[in-house]
C-alpha positions, 0 to 999 in steps of 0.5 A: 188612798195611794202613798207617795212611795207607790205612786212613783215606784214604776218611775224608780223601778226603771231607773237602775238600768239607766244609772248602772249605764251612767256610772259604767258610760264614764269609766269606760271612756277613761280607761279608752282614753288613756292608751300609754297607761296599760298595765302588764296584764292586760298586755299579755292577756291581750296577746295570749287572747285571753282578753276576750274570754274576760272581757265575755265574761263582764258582759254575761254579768252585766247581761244577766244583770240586766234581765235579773232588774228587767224581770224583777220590775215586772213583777213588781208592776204586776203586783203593784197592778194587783193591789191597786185592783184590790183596793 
């Protein structure tokens, strides 16, 4: 008899992704939003170029993030696919 817990794993598994855009989607919309309210640094980082390098430098994460979830969740669904196939 399966729990309630491992039937809806895959269904949870899934949903980091989906949470991580919904709790960045809004934050990136106000900082778009608010022209006149730009700190200094991000002023002379912006004309030295180096707003590029970091802003590379939060996509790698969030990439890297993103694989880390997307290769943890399939090894958890194969062995989720093991121990059903086991009992």
């Amino acid at each position: 008899m399966k729990s309630n817990l491992h039937s809806a794993a895959p269904g949870l598994l899934r949903r980091p992704v989906l949470l991580l855009l919904a709790l960045l989607l809004p934050l990136l919309r106000a900082a778009a939003q608010a022209p006149g309210a730009q700190p200094e640094m991000a002023e002379a980082l912006r004309q030295s170029g180096k707003i590029y390098v970091v802003v590379a430098v939060i996509a790698v994460v969030l990439i890297g993030l993103l694989l880390f979830l997307i290769s943890l969740d399939r090894k958890l669904s194969r062995l989720e696919k093991e121990v059903a196939d086991e009992r």
